[in-house]
Each structure stands twice: as C-alpha cells, then as structure tokens.
ZATIDREN-967710 format. One record per residue: x, z, y of N, C-alpha, C in turn. Coordinates in steps of 0.1 Angstrom, whole numbers, plus 5000, padded with zeros to 4 digits. Layout:
residues N
@nu: X; nw: Z; nv: Y; cau: X; caw: Z; cav: Y; cu: X; cw: Z; cv: Y
...
//
This chain:
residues 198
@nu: 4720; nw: 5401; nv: 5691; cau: 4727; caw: 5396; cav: 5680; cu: 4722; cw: 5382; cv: 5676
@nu: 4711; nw: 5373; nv: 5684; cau: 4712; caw: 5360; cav: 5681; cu: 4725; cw: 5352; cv: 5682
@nu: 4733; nw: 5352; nv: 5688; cau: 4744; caw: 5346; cav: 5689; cu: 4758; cw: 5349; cv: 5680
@nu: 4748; nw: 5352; nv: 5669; cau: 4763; caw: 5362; cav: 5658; cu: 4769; cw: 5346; cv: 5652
@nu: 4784; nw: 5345; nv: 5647; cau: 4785; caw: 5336; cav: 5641; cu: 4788; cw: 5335; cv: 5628
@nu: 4781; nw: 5349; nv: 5621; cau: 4785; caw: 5352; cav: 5603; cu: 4771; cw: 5348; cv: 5602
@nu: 4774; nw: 5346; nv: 5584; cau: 4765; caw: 5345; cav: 5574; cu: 4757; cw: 5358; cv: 5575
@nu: 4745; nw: 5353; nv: 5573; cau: 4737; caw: 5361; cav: 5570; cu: 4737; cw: 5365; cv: 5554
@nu: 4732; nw: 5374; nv: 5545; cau: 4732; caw: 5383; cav: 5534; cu: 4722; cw: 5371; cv: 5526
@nu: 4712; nw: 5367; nv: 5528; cau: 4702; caw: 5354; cav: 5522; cu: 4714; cw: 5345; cv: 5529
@nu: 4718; nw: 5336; nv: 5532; cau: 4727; caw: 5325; cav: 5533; cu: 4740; cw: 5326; cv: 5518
@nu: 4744; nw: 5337; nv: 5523; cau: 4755; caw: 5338; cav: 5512; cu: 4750; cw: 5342; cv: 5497
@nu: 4739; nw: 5346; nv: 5494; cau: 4727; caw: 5345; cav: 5480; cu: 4725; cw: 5335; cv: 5475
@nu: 4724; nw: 5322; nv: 5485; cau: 4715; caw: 5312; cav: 5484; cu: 4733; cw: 5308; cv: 5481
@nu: 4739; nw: 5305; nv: 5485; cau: 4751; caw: 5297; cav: 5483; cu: 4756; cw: 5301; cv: 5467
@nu: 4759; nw: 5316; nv: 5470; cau: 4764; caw: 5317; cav: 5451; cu: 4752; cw: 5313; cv: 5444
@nu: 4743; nw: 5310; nv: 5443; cau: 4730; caw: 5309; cav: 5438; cu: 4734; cw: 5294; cv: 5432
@nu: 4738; nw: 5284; nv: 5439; cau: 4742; caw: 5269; cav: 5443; cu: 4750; cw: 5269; cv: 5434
@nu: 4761; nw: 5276; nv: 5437; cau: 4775; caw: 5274; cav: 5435; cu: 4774; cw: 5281; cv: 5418
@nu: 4764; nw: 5289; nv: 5411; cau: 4766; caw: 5290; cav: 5401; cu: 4755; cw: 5278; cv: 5389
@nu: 4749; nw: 5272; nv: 5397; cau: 4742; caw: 5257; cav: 5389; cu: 4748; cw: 5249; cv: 5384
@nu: 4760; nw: 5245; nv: 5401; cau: 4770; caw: 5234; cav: 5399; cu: 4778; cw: 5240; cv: 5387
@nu: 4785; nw: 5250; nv: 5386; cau: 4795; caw: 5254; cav: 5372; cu: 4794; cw: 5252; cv: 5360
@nu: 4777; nw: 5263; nv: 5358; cau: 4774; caw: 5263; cav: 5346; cu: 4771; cw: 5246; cv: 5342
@nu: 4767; nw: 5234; nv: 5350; cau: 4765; caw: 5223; cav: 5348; cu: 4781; cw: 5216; cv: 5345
@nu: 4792; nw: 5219; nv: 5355; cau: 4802; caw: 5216; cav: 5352; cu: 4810; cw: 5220; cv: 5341
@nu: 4806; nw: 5230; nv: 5336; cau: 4810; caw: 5239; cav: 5321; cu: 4801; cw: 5228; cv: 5312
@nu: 4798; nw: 5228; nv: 5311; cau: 4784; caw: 5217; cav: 5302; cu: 4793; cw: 5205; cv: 5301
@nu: 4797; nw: 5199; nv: 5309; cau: 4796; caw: 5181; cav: 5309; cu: 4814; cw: 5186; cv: 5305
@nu: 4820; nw: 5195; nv: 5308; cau: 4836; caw: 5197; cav: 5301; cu: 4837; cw: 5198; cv: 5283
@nu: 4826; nw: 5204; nv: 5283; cau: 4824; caw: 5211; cav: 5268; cu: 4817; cw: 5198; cv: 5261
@nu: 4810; nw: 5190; nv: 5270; cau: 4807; caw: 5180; cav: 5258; cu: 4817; cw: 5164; cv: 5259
@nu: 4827; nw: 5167; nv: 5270; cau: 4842; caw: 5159; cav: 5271; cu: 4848; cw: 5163; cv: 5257
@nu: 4853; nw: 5175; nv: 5255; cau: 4860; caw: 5182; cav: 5246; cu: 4853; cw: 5177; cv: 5234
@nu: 4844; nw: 5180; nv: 5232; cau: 4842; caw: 5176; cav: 5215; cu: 4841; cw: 5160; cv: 5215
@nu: 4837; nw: 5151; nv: 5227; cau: 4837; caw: 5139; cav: 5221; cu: 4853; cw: 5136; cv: 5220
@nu: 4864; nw: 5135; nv: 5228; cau: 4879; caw: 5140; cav: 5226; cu: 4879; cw: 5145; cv: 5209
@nu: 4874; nw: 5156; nv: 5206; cau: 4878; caw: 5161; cav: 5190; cu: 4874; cw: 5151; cv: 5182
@nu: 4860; nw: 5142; nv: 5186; cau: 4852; caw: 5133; cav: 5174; cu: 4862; cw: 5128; cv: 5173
@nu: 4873; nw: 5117; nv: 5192; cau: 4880; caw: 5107; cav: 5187; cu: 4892; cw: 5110; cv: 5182
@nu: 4897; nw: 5123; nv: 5181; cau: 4908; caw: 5122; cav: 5171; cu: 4909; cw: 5122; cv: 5161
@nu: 4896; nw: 5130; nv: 5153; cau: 4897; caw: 5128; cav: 5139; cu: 4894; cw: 5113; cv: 5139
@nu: 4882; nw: 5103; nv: 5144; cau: 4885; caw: 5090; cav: 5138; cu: 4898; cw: 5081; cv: 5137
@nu: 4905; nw: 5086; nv: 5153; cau: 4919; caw: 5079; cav: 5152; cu: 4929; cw: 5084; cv: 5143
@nu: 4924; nw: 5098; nv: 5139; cau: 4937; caw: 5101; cav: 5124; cu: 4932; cw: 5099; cv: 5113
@nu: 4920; nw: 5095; nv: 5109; cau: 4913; caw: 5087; cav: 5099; cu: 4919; cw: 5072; cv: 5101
@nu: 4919; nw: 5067; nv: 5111; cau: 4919; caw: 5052; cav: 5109; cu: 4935; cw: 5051; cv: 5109
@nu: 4939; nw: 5057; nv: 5117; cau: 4956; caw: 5056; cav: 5110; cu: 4958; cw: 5059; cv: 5098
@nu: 4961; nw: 5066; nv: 5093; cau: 4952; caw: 5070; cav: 5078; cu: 4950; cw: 5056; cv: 5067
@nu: 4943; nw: 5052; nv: 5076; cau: 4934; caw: 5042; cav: 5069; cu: 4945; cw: 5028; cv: 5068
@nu: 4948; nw: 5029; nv: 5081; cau: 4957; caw: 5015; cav: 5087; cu: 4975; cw: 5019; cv: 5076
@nu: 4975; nw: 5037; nv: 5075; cau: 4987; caw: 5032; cav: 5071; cu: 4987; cw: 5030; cv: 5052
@nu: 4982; nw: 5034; nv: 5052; cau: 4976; caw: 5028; cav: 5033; cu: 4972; cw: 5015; cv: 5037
@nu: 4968; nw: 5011; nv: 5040; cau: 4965; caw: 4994; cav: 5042; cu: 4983; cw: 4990; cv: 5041
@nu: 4988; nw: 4993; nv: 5051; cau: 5000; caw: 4988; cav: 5051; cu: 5013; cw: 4990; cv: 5041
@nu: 5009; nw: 5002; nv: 5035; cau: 5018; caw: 5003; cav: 5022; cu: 5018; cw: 4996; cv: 5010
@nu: 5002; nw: 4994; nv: 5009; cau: 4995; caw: 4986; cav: 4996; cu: 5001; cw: 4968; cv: 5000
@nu: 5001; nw: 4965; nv: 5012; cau: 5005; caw: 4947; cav: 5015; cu: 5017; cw: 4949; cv: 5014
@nu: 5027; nw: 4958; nv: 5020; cau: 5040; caw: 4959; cav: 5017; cu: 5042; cw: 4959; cv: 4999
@nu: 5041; nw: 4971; nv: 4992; cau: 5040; caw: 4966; cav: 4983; cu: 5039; cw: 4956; cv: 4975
@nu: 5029; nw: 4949; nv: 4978; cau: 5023; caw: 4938; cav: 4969; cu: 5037; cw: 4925; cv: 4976
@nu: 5034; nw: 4920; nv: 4991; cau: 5045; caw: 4912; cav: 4994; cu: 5058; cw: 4916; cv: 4990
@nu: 5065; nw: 4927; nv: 4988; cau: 5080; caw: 4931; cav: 4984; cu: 5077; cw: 4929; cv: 4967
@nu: 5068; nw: 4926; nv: 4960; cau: 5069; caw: 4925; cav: 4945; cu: 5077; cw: 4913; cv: 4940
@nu: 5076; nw: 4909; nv: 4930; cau: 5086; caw: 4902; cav: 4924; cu: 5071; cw: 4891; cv: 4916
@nu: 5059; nw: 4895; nv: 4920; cau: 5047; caw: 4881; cav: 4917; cu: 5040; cw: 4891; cv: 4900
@nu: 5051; nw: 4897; nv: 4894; cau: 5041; caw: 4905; cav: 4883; cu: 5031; cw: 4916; cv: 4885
@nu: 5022; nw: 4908; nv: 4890; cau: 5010; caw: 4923; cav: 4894; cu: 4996; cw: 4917; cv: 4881
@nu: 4996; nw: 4931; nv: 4877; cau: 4984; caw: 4933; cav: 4868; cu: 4977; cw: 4939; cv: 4872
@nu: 4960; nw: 4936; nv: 4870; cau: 4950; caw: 4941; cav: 4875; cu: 4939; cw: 4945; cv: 4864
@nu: 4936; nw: 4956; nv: 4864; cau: 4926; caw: 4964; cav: 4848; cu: 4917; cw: 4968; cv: 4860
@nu: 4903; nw: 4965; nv: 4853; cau: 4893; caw: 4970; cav: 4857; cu: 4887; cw: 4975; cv: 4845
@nu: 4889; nw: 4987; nv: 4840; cau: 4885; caw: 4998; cav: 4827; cu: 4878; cw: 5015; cv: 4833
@nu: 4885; nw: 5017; nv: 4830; cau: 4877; caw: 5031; cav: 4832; cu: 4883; cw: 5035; cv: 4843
@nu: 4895; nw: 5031; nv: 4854; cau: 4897; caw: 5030; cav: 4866; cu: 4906; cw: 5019; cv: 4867
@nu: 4902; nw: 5016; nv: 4883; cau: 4902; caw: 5005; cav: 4888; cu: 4920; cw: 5007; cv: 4891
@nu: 4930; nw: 4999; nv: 4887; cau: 4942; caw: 4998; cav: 4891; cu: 4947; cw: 4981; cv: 4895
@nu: 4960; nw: 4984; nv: 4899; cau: 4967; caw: 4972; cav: 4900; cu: 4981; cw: 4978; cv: 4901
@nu: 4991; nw: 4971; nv: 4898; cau: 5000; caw: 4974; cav: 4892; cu: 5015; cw: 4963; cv: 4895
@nu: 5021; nw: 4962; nv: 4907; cau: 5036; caw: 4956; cav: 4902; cu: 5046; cw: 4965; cv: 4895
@nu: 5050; nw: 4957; nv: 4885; cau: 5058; caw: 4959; cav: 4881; cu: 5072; cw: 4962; cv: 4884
@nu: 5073; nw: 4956; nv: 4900; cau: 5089; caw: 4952; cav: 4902; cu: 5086; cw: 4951; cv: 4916
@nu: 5088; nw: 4958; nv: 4930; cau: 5087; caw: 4955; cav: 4937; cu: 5096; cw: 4968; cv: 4951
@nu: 5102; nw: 4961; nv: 4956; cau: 5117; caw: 4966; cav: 4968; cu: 5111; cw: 4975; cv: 4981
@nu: 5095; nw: 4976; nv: 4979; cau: 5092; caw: 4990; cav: 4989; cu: 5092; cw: 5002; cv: 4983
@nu: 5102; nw: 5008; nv: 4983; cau: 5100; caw: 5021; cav: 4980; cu: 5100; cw: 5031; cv: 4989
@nu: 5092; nw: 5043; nv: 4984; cau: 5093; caw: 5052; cav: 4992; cu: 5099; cw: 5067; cv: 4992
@nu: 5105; nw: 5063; nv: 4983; cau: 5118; caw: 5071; cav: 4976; cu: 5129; cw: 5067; cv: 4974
@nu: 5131; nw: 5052; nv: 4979; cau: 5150; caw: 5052; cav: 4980; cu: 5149; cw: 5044; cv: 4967
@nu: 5142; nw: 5040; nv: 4959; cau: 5148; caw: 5035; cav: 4947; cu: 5148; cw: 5024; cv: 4946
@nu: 5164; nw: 5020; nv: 4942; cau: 5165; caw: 4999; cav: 4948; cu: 5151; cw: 4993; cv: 4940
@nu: 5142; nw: 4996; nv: 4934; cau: 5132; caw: 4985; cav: 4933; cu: 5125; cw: 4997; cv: 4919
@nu: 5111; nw: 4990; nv: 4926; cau: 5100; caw: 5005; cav: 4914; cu: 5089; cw: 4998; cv: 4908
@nu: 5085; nw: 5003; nv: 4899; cau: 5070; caw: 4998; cav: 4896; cu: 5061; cw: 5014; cv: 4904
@nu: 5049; nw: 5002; nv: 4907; cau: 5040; caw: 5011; cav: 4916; cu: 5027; cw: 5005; cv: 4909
@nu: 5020; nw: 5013; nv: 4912; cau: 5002; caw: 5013; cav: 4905; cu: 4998; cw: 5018; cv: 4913
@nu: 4983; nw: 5016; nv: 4917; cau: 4974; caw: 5018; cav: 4927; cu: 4961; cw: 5020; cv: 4921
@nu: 4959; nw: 5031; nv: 4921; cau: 4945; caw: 5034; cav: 4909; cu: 4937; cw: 5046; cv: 4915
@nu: 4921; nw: 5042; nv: 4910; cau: 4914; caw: 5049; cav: 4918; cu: 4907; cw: 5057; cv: 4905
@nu: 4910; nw: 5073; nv: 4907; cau: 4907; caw: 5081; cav: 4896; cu: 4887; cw: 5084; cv: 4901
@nu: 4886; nw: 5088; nv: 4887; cau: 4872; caw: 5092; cav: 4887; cu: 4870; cw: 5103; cv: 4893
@nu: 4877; nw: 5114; nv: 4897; cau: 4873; caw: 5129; cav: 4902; cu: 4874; cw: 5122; cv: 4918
@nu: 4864; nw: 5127; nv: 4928; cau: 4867; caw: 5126; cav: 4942; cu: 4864; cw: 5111; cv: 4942
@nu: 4866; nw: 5098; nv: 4934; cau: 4868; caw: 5083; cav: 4935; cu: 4879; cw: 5084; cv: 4947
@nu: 4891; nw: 5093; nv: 4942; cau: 4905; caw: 5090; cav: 4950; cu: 4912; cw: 5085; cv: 4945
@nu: 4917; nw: 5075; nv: 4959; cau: 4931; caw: 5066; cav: 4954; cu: 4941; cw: 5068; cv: 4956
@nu: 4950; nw: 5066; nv: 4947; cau: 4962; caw: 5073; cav: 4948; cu: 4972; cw: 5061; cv: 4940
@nu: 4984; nw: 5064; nv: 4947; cau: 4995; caw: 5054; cav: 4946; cu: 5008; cw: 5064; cv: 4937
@nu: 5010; nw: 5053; nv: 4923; cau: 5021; caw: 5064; cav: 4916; cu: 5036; cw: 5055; cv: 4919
@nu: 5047; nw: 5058; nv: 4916; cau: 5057; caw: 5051; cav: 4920; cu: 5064; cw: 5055; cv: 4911
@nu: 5077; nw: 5047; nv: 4908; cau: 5084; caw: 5054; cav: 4895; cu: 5092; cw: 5040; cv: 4892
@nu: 5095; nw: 5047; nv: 4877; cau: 5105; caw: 5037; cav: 4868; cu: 5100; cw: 5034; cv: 4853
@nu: 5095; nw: 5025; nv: 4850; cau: 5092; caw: 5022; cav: 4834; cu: 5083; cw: 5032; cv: 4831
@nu: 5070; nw: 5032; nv: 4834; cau: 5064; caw: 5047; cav: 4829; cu: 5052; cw: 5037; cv: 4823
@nu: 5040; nw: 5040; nv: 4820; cau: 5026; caw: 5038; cav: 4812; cu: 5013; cw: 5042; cv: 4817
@nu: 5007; nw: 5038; nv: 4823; cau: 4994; caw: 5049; cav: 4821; cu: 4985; cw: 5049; cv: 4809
@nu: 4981; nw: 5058; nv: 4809; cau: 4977; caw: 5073; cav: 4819; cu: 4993; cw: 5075; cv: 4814
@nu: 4996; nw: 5083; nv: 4826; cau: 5010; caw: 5089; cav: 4824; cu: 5012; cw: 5102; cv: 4815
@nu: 5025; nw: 5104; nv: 4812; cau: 5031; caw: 5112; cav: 4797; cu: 5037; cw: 5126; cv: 4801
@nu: 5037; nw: 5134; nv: 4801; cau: 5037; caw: 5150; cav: 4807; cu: 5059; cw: 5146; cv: 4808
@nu: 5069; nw: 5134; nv: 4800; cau: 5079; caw: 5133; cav: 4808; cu: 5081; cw: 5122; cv: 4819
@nu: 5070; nw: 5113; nv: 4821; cau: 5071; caw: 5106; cav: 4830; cu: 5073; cw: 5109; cv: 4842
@nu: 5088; nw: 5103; nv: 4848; cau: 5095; caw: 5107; cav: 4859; cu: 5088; cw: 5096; cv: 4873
@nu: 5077; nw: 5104; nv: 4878; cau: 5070; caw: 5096; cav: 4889; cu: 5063; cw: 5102; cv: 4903
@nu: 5061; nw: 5096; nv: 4915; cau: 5056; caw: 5106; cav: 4923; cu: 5039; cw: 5098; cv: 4924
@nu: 5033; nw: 5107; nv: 4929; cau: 5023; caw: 5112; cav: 4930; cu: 5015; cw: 5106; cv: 4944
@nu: 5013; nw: 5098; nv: 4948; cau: 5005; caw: 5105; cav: 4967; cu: 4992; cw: 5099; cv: 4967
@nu: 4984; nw: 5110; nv: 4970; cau: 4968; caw: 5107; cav: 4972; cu: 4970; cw: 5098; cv: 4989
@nu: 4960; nw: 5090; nv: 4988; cau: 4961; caw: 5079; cav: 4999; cu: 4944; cw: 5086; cv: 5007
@nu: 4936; nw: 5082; nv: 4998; cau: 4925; caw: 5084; cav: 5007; cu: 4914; cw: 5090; cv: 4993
@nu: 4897; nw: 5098; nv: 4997; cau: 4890; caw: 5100; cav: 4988; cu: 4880; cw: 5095; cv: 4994
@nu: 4872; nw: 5095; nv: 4982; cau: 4857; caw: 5087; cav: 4986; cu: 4855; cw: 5069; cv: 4984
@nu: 4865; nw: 5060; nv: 4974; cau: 4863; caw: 5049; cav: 4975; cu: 4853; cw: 5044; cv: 4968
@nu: 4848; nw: 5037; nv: 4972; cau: 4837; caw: 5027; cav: 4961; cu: 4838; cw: 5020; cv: 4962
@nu: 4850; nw: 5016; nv: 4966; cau: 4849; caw: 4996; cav: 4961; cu: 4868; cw: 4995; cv: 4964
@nu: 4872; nw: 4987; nv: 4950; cau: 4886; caw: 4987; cav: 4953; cu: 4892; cw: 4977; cv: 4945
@nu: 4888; nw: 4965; nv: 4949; cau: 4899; caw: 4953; cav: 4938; cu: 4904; cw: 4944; cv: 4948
@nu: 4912; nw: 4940; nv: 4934; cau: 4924; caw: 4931; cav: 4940; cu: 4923; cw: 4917; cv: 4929
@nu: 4923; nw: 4904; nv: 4936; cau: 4922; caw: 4896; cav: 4930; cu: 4938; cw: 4885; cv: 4933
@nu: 4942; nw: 4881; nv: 4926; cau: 4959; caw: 4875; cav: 4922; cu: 4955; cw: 4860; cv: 4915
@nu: 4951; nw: 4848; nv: 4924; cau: 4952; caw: 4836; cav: 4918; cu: 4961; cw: 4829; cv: 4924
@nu: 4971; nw: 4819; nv: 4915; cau: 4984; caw: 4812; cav: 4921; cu: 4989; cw: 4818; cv: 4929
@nu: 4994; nw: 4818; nv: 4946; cau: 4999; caw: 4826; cav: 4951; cu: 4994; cw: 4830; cv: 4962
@nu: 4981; nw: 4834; nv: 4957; cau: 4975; caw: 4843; cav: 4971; cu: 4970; cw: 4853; cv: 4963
@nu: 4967; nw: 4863; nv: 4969; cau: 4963; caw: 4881; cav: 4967; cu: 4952; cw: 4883; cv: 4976
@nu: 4942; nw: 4885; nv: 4973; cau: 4929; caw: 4891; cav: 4979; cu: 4926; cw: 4906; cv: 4978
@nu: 4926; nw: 4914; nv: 4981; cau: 4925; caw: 4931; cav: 4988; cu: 4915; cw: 4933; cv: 4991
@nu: 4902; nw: 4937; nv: 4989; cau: 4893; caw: 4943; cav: 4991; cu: 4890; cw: 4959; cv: 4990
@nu: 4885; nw: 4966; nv: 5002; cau: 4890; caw: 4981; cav: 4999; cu: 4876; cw: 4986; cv: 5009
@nu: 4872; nw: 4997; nv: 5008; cau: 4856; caw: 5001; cav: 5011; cu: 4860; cw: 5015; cv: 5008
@nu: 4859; nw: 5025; nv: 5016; cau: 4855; caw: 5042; cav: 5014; cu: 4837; cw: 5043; cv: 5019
@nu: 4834; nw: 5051; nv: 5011; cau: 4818; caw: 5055; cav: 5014; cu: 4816; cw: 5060; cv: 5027
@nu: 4806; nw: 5049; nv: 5034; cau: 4801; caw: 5054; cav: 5048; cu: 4811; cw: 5047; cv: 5058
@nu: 4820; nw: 5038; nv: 5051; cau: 4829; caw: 5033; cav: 5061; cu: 4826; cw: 5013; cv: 5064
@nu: 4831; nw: 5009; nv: 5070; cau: 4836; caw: 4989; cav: 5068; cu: 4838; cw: 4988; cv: 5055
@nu: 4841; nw: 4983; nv: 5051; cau: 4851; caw: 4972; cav: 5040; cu: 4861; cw: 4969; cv: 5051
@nu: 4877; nw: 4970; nv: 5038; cau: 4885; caw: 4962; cav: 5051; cu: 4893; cw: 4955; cv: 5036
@nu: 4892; nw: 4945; nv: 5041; cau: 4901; caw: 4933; cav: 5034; cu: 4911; cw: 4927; cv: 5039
@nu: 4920; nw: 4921; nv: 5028; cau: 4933; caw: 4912; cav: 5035; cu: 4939; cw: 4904; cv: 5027
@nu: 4943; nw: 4891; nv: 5029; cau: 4949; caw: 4882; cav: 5023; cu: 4963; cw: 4880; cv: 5023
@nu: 4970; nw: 4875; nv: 5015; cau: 4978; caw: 4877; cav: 5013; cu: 4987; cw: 4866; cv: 5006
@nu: 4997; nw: 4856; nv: 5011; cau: 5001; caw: 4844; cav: 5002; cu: 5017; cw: 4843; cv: 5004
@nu: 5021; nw: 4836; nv: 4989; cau: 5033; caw: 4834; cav: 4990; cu: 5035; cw: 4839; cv: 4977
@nu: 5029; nw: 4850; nv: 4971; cau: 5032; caw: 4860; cav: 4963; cu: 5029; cw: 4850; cv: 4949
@nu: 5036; nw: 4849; nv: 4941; cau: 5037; caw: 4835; cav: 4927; cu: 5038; cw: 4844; cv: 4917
@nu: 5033; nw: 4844; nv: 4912; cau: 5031; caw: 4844; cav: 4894; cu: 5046; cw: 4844; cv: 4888
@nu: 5057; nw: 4847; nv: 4886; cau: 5065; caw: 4846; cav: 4878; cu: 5066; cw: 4839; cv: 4870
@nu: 5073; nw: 4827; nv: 4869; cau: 5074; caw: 4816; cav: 4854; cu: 5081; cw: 4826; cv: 4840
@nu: 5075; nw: 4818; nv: 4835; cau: 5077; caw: 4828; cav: 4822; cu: 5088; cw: 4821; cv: 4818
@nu: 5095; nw: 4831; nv: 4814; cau: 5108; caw: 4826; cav: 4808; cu: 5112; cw: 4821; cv: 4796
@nu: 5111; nw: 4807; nv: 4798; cau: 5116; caw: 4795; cav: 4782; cu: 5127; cw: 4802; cv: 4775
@nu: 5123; nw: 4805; nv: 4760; cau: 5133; caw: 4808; cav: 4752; cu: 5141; cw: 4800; cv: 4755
@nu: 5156; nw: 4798; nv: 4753; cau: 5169; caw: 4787; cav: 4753; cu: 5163; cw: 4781; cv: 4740
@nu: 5166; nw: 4768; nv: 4738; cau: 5161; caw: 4761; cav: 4722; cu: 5178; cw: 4760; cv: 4715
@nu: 5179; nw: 4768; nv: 4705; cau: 5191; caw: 4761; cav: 4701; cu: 5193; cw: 4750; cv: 4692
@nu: 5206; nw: 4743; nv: 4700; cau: 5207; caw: 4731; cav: 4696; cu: 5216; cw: 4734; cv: 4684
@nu: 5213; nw: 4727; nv: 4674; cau: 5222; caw: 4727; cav: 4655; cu: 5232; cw: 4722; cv: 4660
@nu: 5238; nw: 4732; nv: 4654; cau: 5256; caw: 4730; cav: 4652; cu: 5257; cw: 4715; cv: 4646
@nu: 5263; nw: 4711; nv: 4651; cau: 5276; caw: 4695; cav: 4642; cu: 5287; cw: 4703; cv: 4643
@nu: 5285; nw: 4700; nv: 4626; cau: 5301; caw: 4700; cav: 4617; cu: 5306; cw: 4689; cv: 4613
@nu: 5314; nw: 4683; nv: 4620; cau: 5325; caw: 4672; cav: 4616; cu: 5323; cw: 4672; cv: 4602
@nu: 5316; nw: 4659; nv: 4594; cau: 5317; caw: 4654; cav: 4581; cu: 5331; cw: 4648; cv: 4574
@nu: 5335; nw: 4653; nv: 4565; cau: 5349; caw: 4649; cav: 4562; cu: 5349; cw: 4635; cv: 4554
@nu: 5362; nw: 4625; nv: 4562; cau: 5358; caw: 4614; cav: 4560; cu: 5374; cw: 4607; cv: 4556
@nu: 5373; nw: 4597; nv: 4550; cau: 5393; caw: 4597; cav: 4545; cu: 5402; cw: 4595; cv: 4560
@nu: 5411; nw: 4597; nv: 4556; cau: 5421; caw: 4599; cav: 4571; cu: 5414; cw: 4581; cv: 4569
@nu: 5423; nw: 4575; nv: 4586; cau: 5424; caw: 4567; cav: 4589; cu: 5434; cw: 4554; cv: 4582
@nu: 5439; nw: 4548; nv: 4577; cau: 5452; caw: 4540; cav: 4574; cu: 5462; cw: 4544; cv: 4581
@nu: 5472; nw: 4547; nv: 4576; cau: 5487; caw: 4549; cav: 4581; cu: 5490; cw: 4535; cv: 4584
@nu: 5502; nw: 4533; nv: 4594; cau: 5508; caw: 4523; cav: 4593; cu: 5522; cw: 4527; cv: 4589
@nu: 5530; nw: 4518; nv: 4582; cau: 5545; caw: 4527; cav: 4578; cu: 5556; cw: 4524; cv: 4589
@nu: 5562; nw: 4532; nv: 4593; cau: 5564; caw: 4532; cav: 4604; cu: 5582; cw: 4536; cv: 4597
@nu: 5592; nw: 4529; nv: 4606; cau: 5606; caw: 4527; cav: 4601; cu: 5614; cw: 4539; cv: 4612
@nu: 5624; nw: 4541; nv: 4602; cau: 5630; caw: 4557; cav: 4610; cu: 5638; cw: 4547; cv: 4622
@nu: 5641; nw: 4551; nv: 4632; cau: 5648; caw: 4548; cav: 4643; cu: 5664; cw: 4542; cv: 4632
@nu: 5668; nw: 4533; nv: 4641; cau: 5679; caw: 4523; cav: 4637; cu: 5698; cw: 4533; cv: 4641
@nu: 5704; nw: 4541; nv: 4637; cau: 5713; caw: 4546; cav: 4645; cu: 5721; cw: 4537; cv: 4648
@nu: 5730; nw: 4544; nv: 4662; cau: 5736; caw: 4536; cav: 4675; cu: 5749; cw: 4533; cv: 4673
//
C-alpha cells in the first residue's frame, strides 16, 4: 500500500485544522468590515443631516426679503420676517431659527405673523433640525450674513453669505399744503359790441 494515491486520516486533520484558522480569521476581518461600514453610515446620515440644515438655513436667509432679526436672550434665535423658501407651499413665511434650552436643540418654526415664544393659537410648524448645539449665531452687517454653527464634539461649520440688504425703511410721503386759489377781483372786462346784423 505504498503506492496508495488517498489521503491519509492525519493529512485530512491537518487540512481541516488549516482550513478552520483561515475562516475563523476570515469571519474576523468581515465582522470588523461591517461595523466600520455601520460607523460610516451613521456619519454619512449625520453629515447629510448636517449638510441639509446647513442648506435650508442659507436658503432661507438668501430667499428673505433683508429683514432678519437676531436676539441673543434666553435663546439664541434669528428670525426673517419675509422670505420665499417655504416648506409648506406658502407664497412667502416668516421663519425663526432658535435654539431651545432642553437638549440645546435647534429647531426651525415656519408660519404666518406669529410671536415668540409662541401662543397655544399660533398657526406654525415645528421641525427639530439637529440636538446638542453650543454655538449658534448669526451676524447681519450691510449686506453680508455670517453663520456660525458648532454641535458638541463636532467642527464648527460656517458660511457667508452676501447680497442680502437691510431693507430701506420706508419714508413717510411728506404732505405737501393744499393751495387754495386766493380770491382776487375779476380781471377788467373789455365792452365788447353785439355783432352788427346783415
């Protein structure tokens, strides 16, 4: 039986023996593919996320009409008054961008003629954008807009912004005083002779 051409019983031991290192190693290096894969999706649905509030807040602000107010009080807001992105269809809205104290979430309200803090009939929507901010202002000199934005543990991401003017304030009309024709003697007649008949 030297001349057999099977495996021997130790040949075929030693091979699954082999063949179960390589797996469990190849099971290993799959399983730590997969979760770096899971890390990068939540960062890339975070930074979309991030990217698309970035882009709603510049839309906003560029589609405004230049009246944007900015309070730094007991939350940080900013505020057009008048501006053509909506995201409800409505030909033109006032929107506020304010970062509440619970969570330091920012959240974007949209509406028509409303107040803050808002009034239990205030007709407005609601959308939380992102939580965890610590840094959130907006600076509006002549016609540029500065945007500074920061969530905890993250960059700062800023953006500039020009074009965007201040609204001229609107000049009362001045009115001008009536003239009343002062009464003054007629003119001189001249006497004038009736026509001659023919």
């Amino acid at each position: 039986m030297a001349n057999s051409k099977a495996f021997t019983l130790i040949e075929v031991l030693i091979s699954i023996a082999l063949m179960g290192i390589v797996i469990v190693a190849l099971f290993s290096s799959v399983d730590m593919l997969q979760n770096s894969n899971e890390h990068l999706l939540k960062h890339l649905k975070k930074s979309k996320k991030i990217t698309k509030a970035t882009k709603t807040l510049y839309s906003d602000i560029i589609s405004s009409d230049g009246n944007i107010s900015i309070k730094k009080d007991e939350f940080s807001r900013v505020c057009m008054e008048e501006t053509r992105n909506s995201l409800y269809a409505l030909p033109s809205a006032k929107v506020c961008w304010v970062v509440l104290k619970k969570d330091k979430m920012l959240v974007r309200v949209e509406g028509n003629a409303y107040l803050l803090p808002l009034r239990v009939d205030d007709r407005v929507e609601v959308d939380m954008i992102m939580k965890g901010i610590s840094l959130f202002d907006v600076y509006h000199e002549k016609d540029k807009v500065l945007v500074v934005l920061k969530q905890e543990g993250q960059e700062s991401i800023s953006f500039m912004l020009q074009g965007v003017s201040k609204p001229e304030k609107k000049k009362k009309p001045v009115k001008k005083p009536i003239v009343t024709p002062t009464t003054a003697a007629p003119p001189p007649s001249t006497p004038t002779t009736p026509p001659l008949p023919k």
